[in-house]
ROGU-562777 format. One record per residue: residue number from 1; x, y, z of N, C-alpha, C in turn; chain; residue in three letters. Coordinates in steps of 0.2 Angstrom, whole numbers. Example, Ala and Ser with C-alpha at 12.3 -4.5 7.8 and 13.67 -1.06 7.14 Angstrom:
! residues 2
@num: 1 n.X: 66 n.Y: -28 n.Z: 39 ca.X: 62 ca.Y: -22 ca.Z: 39 c.X: 66 c.Y: -16 c.Z: 39 cadena: A residuo: ALA
@num: 2 n.X: 64 n.Y: -11 n.Z: 35 ca.X: 68 ca.Y: -5 ca.Z: 36 c.X: 64 c.Y: 0 c.Z: 39 cadena: A residuo: SER
***
This chain:
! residues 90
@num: 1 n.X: -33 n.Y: -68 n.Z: 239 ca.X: -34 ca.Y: -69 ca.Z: 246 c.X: -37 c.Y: -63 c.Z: 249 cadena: A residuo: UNK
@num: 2 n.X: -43 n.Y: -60 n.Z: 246 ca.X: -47 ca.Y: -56 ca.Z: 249 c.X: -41 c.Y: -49 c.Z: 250 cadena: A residuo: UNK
@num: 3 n.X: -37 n.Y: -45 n.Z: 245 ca.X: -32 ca.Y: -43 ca.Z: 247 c.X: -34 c.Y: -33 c.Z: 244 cadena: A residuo: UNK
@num: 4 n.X: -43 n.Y: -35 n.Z: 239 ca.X: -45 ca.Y: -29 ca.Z: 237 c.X: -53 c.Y: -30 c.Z: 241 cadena: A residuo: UNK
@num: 5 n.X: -56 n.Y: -25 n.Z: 243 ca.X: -63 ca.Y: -27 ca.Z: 240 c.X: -67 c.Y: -31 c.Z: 236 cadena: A residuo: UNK
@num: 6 n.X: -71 n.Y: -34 n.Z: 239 ca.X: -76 ca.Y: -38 ca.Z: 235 c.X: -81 c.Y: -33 c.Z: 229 cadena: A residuo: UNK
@num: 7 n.X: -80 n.Y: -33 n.Z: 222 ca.X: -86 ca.Y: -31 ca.Z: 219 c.X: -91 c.Y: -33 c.Z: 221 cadena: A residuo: UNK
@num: 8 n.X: -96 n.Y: -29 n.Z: 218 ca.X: -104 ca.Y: -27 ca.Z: 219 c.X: -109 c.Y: -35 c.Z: 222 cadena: A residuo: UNK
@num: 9 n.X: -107 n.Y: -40 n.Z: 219 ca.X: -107 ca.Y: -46 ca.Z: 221 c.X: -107 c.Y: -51 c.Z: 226 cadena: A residuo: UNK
@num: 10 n.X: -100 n.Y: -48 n.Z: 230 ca.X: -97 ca.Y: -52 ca.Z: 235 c.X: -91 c.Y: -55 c.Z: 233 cadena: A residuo: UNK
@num: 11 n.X: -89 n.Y: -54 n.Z: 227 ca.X: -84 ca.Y: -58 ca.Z: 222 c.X: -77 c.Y: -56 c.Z: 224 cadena: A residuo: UNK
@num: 12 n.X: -72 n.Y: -58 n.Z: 225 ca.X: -66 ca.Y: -55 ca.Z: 227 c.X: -61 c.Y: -60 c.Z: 221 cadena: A residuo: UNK
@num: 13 n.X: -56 n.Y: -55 n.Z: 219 ca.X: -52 ca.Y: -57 ca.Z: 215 c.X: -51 c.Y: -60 c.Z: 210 cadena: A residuo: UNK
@num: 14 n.X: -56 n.Y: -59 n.Z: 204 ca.X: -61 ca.Y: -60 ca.Z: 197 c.X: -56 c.Y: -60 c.Z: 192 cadena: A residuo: UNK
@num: 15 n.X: -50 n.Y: -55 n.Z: 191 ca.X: -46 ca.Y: -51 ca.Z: 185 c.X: -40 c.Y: -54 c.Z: 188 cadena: A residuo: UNK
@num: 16 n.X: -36 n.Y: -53 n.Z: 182 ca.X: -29 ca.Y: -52 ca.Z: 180 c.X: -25 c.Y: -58 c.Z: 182 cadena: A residuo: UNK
@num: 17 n.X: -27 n.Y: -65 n.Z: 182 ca.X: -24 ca.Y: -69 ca.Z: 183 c.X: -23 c.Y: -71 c.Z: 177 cadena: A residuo: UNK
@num: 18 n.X: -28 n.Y: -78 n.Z: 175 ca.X: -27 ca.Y: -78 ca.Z: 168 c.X: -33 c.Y: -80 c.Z: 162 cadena: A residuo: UNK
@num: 19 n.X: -33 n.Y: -78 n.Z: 156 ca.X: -38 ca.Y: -78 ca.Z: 150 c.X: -43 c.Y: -85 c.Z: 154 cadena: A residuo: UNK
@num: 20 n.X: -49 n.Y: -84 n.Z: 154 ca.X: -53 ca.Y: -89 ca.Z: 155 c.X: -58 c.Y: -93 c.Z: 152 cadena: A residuo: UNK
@num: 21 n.X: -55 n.Y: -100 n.Z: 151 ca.X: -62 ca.Y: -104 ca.Z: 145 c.X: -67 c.Y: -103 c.Z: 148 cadena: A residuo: UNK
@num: 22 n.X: -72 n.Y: -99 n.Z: 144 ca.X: -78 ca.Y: -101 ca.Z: 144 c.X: -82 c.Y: -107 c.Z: 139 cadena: A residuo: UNK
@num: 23 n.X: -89 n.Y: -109 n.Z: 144 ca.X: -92 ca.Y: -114 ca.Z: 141 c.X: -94 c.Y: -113 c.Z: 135 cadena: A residuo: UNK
@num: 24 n.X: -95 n.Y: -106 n.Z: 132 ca.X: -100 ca.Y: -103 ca.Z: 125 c.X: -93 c.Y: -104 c.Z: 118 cadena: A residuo: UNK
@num: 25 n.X: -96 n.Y: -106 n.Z: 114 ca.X: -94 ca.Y: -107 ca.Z: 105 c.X: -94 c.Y: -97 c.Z: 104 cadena: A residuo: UNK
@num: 26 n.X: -88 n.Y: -97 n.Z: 102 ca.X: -85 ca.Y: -89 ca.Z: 99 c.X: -90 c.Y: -90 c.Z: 94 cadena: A residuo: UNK
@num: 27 n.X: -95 n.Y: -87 n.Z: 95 ca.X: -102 ca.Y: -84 ca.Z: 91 c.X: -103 c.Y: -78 c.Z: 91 cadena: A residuo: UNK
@num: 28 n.X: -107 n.Y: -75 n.Z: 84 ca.X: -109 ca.Y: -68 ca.Z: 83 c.X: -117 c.Y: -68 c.Z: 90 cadena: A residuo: UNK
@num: 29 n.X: -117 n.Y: -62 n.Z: 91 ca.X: -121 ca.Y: -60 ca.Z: 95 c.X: -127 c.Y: -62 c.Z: 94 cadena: A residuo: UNK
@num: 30 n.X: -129 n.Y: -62 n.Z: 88 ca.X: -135 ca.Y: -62 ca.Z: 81 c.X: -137 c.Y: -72 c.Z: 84 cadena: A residuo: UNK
@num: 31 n.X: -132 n.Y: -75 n.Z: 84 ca.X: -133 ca.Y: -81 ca.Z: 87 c.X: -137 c.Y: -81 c.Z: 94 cadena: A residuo: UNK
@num: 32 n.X: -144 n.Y: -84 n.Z: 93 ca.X: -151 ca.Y: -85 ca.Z: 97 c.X: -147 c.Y: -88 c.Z: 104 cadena: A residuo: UNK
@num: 33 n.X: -146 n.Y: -86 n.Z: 111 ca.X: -145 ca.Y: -90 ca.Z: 113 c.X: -149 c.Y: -96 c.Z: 117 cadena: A residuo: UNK
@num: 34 n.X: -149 n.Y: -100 n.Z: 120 ca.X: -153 ca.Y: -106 ca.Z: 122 c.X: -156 c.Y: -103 c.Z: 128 cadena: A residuo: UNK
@num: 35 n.X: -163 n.Y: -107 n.Z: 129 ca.X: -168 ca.Y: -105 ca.Z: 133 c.X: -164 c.Y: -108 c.Z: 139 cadena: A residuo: UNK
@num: 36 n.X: -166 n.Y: -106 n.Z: 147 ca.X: -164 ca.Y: -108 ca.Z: 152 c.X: -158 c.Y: -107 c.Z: 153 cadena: A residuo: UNK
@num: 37 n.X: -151 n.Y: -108 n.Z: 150 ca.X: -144 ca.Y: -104 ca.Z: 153 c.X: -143 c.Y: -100 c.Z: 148 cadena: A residuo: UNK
@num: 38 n.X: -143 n.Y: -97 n.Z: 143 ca.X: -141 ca.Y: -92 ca.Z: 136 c.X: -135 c.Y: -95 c.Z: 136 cadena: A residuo: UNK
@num: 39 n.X: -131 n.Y: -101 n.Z: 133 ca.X: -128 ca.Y: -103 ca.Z: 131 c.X: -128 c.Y: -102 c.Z: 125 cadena: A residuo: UNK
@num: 40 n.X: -123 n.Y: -100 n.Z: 119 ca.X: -123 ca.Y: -100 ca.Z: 114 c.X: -119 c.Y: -104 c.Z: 109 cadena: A residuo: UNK
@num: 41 n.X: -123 n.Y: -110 n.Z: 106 ca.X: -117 ca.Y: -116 ca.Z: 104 c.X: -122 c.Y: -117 c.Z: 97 cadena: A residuo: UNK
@num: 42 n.X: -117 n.Y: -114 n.Z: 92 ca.X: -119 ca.Y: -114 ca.Z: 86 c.X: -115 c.Y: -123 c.Z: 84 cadena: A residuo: UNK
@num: 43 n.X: -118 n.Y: -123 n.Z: 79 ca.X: -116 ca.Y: -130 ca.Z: 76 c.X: -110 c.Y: -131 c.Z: 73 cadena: A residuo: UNK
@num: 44 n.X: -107 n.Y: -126 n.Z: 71 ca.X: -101 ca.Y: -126 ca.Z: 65 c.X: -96 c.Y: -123 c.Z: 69 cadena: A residuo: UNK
@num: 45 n.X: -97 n.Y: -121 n.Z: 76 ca.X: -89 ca.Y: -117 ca.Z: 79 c.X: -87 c.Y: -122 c.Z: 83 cadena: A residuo: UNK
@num: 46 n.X: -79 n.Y: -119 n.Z: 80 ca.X: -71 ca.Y: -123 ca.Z: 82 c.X: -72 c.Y: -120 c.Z: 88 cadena: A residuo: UNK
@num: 47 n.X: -71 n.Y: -114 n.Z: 88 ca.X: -68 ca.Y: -109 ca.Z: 94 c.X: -72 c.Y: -108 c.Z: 99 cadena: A residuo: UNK
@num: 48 n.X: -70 n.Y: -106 n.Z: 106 ca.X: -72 ca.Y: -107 ca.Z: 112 c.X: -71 c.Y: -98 c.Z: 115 cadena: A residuo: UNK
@num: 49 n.X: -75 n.Y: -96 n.Z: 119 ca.X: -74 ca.Y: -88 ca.Z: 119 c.X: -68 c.Y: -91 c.Z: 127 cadena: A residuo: UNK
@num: 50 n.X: -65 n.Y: -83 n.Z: 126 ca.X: -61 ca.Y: -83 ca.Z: 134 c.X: -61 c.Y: -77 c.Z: 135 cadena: A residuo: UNK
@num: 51 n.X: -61 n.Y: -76 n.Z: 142 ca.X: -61 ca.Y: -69 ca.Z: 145 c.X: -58 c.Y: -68 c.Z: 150 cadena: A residuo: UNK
@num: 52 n.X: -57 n.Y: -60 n.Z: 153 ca.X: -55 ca.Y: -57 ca.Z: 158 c.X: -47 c.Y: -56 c.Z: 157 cadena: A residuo: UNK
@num: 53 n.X: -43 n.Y: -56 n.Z: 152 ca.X: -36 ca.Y: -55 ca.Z: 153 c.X: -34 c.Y: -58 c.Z: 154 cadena: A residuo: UNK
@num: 54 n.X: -26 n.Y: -58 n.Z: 157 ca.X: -20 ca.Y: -62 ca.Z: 161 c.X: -17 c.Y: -56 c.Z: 164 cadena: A residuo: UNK
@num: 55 n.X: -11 n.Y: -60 n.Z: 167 ca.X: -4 ca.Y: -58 ca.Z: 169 c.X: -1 c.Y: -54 c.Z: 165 cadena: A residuo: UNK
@num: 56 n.X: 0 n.Y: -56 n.Z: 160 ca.X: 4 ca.Y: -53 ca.Z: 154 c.X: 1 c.Y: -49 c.Z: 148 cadena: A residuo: UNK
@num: 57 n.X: -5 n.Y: -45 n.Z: 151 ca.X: -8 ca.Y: -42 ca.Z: 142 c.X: -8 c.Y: -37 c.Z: 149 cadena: A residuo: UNK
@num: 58 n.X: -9 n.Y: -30 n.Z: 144 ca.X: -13 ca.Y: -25 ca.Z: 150 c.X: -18 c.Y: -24 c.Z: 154 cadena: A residuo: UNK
@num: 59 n.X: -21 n.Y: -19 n.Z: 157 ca.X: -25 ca.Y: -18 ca.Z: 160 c.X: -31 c.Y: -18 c.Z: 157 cadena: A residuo: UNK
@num: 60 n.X: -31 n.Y: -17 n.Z: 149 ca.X: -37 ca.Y: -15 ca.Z: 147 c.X: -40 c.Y: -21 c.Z: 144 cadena: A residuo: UNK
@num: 61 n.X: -37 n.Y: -28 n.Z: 147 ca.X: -40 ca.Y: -35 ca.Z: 143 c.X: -44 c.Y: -36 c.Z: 151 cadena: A residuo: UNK
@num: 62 n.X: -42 n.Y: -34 n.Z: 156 ca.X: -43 ca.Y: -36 ca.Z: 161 c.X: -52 c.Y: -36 c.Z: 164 cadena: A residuo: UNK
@num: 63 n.X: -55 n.Y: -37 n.Z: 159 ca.X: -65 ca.Y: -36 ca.Z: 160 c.X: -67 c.Y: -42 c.Z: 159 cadena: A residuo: UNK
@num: 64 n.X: -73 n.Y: -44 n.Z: 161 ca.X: -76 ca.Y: -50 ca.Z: 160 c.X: -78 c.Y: -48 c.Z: 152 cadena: A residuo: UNK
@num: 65 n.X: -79 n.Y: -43 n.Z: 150 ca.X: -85 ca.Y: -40 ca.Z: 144 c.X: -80 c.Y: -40 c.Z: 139 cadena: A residuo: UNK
@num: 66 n.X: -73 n.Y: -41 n.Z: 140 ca.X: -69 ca.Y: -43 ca.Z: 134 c.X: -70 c.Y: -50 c.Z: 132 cadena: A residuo: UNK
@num: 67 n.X: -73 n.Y: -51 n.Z: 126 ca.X: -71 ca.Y: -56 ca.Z: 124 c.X: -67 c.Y: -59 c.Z: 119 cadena: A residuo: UNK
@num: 68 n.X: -63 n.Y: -63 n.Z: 117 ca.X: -59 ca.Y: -65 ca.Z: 112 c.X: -63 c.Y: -75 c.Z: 111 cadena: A residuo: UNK
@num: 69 n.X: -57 n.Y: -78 n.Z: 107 ca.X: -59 ca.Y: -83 ca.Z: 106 c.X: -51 c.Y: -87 c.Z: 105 cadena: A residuo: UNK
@num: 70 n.X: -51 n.Y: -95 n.Z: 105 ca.X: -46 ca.Y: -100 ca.Z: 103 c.X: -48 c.Y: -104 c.Z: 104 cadena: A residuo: UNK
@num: 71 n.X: -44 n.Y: -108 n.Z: 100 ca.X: -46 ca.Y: -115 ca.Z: 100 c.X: -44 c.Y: -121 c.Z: 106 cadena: A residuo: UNK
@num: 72 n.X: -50 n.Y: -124 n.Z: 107 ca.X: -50 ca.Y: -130 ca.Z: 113 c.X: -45 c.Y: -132 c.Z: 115 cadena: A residuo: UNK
@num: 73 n.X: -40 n.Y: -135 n.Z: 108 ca.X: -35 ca.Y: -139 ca.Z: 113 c.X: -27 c.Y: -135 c.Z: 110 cadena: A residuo: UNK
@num: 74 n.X: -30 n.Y: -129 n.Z: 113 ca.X: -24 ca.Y: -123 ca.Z: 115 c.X: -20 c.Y: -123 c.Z: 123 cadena: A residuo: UNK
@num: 75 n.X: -16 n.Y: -124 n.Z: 124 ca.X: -13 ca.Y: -122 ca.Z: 131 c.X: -8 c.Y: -118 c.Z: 131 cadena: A residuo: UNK
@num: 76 n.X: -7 n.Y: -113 n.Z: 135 ca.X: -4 ca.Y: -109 ca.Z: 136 c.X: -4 c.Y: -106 c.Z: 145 cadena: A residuo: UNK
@num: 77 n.X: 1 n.Y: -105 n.Z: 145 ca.X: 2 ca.Y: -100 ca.Z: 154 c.X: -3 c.Y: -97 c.Z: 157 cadena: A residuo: UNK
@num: 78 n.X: -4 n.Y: -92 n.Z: 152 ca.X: -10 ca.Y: -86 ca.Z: 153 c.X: -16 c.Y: -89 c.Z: 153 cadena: A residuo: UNK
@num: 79 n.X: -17 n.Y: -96 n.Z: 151 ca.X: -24 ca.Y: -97 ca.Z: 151 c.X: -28 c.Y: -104 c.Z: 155 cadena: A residuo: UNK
@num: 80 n.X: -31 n.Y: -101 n.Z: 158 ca.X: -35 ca.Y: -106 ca.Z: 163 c.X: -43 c.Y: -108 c.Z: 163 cadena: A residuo: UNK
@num: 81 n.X: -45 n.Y: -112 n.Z: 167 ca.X: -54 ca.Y: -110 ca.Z: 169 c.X: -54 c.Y: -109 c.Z: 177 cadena: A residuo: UNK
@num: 82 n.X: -60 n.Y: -107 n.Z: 180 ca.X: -61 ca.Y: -108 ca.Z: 184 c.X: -68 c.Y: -112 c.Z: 187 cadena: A residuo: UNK
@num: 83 n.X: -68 n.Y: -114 n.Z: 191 ca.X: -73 ca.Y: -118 ca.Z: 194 c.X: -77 c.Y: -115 c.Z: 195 cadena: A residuo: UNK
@num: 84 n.X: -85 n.Y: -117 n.Z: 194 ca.X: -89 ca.Y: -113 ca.Z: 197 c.X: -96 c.Y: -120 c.Z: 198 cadena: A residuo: UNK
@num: 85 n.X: -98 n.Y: -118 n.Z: 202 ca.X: -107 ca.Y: -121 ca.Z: 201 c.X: -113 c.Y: -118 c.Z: 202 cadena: A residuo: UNK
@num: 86 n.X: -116 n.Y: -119 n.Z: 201 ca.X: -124 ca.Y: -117 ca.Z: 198 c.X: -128 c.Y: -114 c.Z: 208 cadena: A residuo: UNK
@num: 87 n.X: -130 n.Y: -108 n.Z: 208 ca.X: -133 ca.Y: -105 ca.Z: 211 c.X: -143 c.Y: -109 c.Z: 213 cadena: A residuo: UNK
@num: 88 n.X: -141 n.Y: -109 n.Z: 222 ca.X: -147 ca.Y: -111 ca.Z: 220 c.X: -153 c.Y: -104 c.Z: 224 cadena: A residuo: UNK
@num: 89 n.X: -158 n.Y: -104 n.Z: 223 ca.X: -164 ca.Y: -98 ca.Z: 226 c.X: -166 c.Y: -99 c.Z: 232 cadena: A residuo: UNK
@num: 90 n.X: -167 n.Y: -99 n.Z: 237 ca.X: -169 ca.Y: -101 ca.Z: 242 c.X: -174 c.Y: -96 c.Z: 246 cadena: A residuo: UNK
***
């Protein structure tokens, strides 16, 4: 509820809720990623990356540049997505 500053972006309240699926296959770095979104979706990964921390781990999970991984059809408290859509240029 806008209750810190917005980062560099305009972005307000990104961290410490909870761990978030992301759309990318838990790949080495070394994994080309796809032209037009840098999506990285190797053929043979189970695992799904998530990011930014939760509620319950410290502060120092709390980056978007932390990344872990789990499997799809994990659920848990701490772990959520969030909604987004594609930016347009105008």
């Amino acid at each position: 509820m806008d209750t810190y500053p917005p980062n560099r972006l305009g972005i307000y309240d990104m961290h410490g809720n909870v761990w978030e699926w992301c759309r990318d296959a838990y790949a080495p770095y070394t994994t080309a990623p796809r032209a037009g979104d840098g999506l990285r979706e190797p053929r043979d990964a189970e695992a799904r990356v998530i990011r930014g921390g939760s509620y319950d781990y410290g502060a120092r999970f709390g980056r978007s540049a932390d990344r872990y991984w789990d499997r799809p059809e994990l659920t848990y408290r701490a772990l959520g997505c969030r909604p987004a859509r594609a930016l347009r240029r105008e």
